[in-house]
DSSP file (Angstrom, degrees, kcal/mol; ACC not computed):
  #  RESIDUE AA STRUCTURE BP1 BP2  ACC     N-H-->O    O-->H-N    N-H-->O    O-->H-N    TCO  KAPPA ALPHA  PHI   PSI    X-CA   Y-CA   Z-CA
    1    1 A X              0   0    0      0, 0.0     2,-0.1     0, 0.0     0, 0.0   0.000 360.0 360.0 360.0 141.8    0.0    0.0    0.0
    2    2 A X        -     0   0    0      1,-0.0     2,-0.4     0, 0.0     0, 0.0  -0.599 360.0-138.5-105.7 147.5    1.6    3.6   -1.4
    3    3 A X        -     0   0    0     -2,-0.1     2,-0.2     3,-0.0    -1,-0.0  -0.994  13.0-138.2 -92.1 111.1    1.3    6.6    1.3
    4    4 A X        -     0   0    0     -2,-0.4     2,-0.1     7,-0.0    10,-0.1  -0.622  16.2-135.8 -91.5 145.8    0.3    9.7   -0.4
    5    5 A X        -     0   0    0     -2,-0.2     7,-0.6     8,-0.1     8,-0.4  -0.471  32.2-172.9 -78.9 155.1    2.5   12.7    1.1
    6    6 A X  E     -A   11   0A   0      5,-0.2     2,-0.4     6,-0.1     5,-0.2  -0.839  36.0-138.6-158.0 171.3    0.3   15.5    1.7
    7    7 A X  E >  S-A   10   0A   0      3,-1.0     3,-1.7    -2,-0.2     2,-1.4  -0.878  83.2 -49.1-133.9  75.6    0.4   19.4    2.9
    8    8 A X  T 3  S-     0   0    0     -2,-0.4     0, 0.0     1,-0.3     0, 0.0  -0.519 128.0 -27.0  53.7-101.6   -2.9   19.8    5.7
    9    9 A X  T 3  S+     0   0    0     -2,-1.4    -1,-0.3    -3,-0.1     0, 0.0   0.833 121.1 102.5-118.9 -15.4   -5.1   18.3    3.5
   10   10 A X  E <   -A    7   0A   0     -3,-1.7    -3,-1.0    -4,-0.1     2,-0.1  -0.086  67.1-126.3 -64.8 157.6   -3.6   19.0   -0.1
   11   11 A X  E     -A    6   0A   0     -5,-0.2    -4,-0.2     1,-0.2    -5,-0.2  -0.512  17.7-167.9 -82.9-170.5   -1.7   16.2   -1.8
   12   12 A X        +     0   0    0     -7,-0.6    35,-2.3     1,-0.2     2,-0.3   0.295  61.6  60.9-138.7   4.6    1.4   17.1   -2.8
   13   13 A X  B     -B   46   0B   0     -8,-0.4     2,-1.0    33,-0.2    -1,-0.2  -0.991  65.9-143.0-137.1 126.4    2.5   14.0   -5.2
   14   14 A X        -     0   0    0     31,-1.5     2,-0.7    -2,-0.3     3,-0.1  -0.701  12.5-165.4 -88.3  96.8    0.9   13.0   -8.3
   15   15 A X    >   -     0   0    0     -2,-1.0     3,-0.7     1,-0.2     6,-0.4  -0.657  16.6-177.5-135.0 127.8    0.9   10.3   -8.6
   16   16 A X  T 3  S+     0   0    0     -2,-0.7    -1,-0.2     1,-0.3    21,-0.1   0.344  77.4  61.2 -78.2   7.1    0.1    8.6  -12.0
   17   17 A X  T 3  S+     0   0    0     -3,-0.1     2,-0.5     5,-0.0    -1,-0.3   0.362  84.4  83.6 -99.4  12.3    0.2    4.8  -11.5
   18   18 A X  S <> S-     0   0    0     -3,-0.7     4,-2.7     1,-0.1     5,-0.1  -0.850  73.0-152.0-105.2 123.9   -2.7    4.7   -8.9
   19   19 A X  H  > S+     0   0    0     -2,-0.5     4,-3.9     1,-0.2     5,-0.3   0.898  96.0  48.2 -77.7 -34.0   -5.9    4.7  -11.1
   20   20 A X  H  > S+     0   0    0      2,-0.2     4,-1.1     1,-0.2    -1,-0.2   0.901 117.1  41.3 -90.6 -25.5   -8.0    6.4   -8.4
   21   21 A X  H  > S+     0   0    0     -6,-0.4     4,-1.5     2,-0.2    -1,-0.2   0.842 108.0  58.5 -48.8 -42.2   -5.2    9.0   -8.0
   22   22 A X  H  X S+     0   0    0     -4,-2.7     4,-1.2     2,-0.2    -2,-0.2   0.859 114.8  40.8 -45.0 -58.3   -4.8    9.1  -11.8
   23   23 A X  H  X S+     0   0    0     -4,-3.9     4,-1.4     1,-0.2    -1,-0.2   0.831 111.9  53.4 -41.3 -41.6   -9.0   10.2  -11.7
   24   24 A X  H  < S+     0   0    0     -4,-1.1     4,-0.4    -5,-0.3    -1,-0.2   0.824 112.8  39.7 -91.7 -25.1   -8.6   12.3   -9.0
   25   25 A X  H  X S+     0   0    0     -4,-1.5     4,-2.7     2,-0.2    -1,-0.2   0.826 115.0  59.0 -73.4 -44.2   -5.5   14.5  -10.9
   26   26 A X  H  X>S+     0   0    0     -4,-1.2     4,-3.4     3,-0.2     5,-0.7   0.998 121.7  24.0 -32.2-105.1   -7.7   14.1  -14.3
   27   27 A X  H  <5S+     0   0    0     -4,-1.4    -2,-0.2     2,-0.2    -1,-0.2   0.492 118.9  54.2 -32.9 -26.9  -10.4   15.9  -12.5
   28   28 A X  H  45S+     0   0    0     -4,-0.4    -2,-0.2    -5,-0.1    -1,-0.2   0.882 125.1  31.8 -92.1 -72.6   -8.7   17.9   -9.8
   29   29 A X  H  <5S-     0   0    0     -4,-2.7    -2,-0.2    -5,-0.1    -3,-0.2   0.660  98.7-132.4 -28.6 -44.0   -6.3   19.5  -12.9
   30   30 A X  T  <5 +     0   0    0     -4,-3.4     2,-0.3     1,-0.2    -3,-0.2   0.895  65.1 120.1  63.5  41.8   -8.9   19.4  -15.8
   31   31 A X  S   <S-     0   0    0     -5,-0.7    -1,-0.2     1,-0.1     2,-0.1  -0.691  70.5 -83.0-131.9 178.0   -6.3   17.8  -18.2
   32   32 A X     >  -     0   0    0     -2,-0.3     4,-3.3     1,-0.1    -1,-0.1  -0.471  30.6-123.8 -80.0 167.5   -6.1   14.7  -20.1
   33   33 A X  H  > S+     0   0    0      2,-0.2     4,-1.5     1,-0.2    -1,-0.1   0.578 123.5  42.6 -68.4 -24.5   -4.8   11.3  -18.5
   34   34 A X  H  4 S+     0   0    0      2,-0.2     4,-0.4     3,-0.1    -1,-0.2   0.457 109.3  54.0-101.0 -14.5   -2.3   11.4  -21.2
   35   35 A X  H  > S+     0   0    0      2,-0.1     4,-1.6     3,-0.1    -2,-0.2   0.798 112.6  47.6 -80.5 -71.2   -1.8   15.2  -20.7
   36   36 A X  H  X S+     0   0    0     -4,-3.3     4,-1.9     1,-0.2    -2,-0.2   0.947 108.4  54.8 -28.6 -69.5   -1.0   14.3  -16.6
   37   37 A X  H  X S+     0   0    0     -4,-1.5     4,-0.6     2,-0.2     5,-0.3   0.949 111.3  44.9 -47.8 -52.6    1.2   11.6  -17.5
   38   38 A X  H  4 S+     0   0    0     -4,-0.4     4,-0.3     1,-0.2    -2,-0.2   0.774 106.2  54.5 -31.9 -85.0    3.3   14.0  -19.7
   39   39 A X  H >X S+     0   0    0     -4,-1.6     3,-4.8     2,-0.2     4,-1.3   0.659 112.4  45.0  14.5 -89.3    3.6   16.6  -17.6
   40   40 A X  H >X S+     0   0    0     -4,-1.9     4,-3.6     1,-0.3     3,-2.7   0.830 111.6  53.4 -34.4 -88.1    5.2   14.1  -14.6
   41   41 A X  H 3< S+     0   0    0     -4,-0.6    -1,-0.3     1,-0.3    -2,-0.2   0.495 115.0  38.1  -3.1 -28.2    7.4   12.5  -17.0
   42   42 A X  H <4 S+     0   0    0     -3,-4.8    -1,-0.3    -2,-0.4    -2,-0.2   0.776 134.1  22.5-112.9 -14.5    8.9   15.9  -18.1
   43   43 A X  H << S-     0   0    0     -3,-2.7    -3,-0.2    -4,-1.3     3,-0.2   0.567 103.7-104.9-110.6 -24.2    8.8   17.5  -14.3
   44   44 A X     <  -     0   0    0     -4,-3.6    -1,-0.3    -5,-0.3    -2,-0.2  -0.432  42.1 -77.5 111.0 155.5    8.7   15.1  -11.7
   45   45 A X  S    S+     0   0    0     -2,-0.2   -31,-1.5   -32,-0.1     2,-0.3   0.296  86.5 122.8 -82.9  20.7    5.7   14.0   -9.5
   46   46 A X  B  >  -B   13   0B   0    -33,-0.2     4,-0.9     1,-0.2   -33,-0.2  -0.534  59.8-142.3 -88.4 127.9    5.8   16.9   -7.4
   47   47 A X  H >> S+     0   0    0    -35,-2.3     3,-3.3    -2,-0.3     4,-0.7   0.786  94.6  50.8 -64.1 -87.2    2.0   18.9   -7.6
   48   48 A X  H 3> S+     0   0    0      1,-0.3     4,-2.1     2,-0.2     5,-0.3   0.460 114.9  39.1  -5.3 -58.3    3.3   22.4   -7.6
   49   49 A X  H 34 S+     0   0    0      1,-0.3    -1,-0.3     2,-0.2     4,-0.2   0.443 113.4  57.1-112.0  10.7    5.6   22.0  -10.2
   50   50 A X  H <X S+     0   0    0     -3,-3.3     4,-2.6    -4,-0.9    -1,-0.3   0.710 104.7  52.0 -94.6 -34.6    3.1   19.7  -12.1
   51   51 A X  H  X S+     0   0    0     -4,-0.7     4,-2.4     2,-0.2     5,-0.3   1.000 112.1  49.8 -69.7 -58.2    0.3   22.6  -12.2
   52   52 A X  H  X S+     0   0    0     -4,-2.1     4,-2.8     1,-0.3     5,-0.5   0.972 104.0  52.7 -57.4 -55.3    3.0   25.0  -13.6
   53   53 A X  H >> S+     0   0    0     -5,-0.3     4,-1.1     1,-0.3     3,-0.6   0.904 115.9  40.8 -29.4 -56.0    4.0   23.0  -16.1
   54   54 A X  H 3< S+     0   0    0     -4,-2.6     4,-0.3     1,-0.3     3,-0.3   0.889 112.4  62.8 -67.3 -22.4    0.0   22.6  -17.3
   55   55 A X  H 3< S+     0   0    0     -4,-2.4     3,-0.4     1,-0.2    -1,-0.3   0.903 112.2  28.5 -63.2 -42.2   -0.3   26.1  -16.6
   56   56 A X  H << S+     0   0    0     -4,-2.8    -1,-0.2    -3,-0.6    -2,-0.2   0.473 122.5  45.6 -91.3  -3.1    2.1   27.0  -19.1
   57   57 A X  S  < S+     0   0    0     -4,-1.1     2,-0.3    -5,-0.5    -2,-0.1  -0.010  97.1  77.6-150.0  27.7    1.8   24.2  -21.8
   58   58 A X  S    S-     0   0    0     -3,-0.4     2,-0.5    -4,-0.3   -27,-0.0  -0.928  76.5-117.7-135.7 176.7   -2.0   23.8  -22.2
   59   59 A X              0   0    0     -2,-0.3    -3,-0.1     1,-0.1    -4,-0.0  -0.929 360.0 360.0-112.5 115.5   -4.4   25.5  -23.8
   60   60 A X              0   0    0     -2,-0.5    -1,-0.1    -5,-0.1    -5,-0.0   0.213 360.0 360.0 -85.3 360.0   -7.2   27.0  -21.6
């Protein structure tokens, strides 16, 4: 069983191999599942530095 790190109640790790996290990131973000993955891949699982990334390199 994975521990998700979190910040008071925010998570703070994305993490994309967990399906129900994978939903929850999907949803929480407003990006593709295939969009998420990128993102991680190109940044790290860290949230913070996974919302900039979508912040800057999607189209809103």
């Amino acid at each position: 069983m994975q521990i998700y790190e979190r910040a008071g109640h925010e998570r703070i790790v994305v993490d994309v191999d967990e399906e129900s996290e994978l939903d929850h990131w999907v949803t929480e973000l407003g990006v593709s599942a295939d969009d998420l993955r990128r993102a991680v891949e190109t940044v790290g699982p860290q949230a913070l530095a996974v919302r900039e990334y979508l912040a800057s390199h999607t189209m809103q």
